[in-house]
N, C-alpha and C positions, 0 to 999 in steps of 0.2 A: 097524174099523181106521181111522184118522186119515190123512188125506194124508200126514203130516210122518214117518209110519213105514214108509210105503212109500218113499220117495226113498232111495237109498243116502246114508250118509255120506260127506263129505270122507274121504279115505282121509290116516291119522295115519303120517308117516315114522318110519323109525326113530333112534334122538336121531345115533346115526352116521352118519346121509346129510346133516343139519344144519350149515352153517359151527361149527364152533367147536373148543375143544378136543376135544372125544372125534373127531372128523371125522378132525381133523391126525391126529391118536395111530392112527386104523384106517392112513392114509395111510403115517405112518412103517413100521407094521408090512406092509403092502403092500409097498414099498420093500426091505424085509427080506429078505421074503419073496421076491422080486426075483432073488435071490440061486440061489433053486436053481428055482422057476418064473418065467422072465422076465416072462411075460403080467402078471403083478401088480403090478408095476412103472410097466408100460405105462397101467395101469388107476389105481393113485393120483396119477399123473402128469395123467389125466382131471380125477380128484376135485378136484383141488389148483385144476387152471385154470378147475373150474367155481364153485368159492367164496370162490377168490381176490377180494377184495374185499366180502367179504359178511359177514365175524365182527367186523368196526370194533372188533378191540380188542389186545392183543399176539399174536393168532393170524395177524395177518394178516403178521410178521413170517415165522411157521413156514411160512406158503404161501409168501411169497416164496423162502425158503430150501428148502423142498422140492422149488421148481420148478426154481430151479438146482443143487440138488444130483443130480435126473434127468439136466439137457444135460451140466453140465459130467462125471460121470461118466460119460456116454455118448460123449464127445468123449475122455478119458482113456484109456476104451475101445478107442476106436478107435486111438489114437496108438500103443496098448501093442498091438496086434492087429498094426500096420503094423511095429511094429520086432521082429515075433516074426522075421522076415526075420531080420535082426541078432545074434539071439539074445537079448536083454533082455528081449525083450518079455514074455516069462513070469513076469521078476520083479517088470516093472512092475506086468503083470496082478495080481498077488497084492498089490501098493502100491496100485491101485487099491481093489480088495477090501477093503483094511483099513481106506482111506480111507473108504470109501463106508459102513460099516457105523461106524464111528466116527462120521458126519457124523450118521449119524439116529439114533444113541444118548445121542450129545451133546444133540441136538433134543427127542429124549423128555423127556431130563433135565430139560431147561428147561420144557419143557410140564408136565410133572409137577409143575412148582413154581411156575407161572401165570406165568412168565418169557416176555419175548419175547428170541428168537435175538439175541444184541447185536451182530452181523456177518451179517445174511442174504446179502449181498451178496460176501463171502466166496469166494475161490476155496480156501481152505485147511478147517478147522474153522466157521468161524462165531462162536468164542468169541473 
């Protein structure tokens, strides 16, 4: 046996731990997912601020927009939790929800078509 076949290889990621579109797209579906297990949520939230800046190409609009689409629905969240008090809060909750799931289907869409988010920055849609 050869030196060079005893050495373990570099270990090869898989193309979804990668900055780029397939990364965003596992992210959006984390986020989705978000929805009935929170932790997932938490987790592409991870993903998003660890590649942010690393796909230098229209992906890095979808990180930016992923990462605000996390606070500012976590902040809607709460707003709608506080005036459950009030009684609205329920319906906001459910405004929120539809929000939140529209924001990263919208995101997909765009990604699906090599598009960057044309409002990452966006408290509403992004479109």
């Amino acid at each position: 046996m050869s030196d060079t076949n005893m050495r373990p290889q570099p270990r090869q990621t898989d193309r979804w731990l990668e900055p780029g579109p397939t990364n965003a797209l596992v992210i959006y579906v984390l986020y989705l997912l978000g929805l009935v297990i929170g932790i997932s949520a938490l987790a592409g939230l991870v993903i998003a601020y660890i590649n942010r800046g690393k796909a230098g190409t229209y992906v890095e609009s979808h990180y930016a927009f992923l990462i605000r689409t996390f606070w500012i629905g976590l902040l809607y969240a709460l707003v709608s939790a506080v005036l459950l008090i009030v009684g609205i809060g329920f319906l906001l909750m459910l405004a929120v929800a539809v929000w939140f799931i529209a924001r990263c289907v919208i995101g997909m869409q765009a990604l699906q078509r090599g598009e960057p988010v044309r409002h990452p920055q966006s408290w509403l849609l992004g479109n």
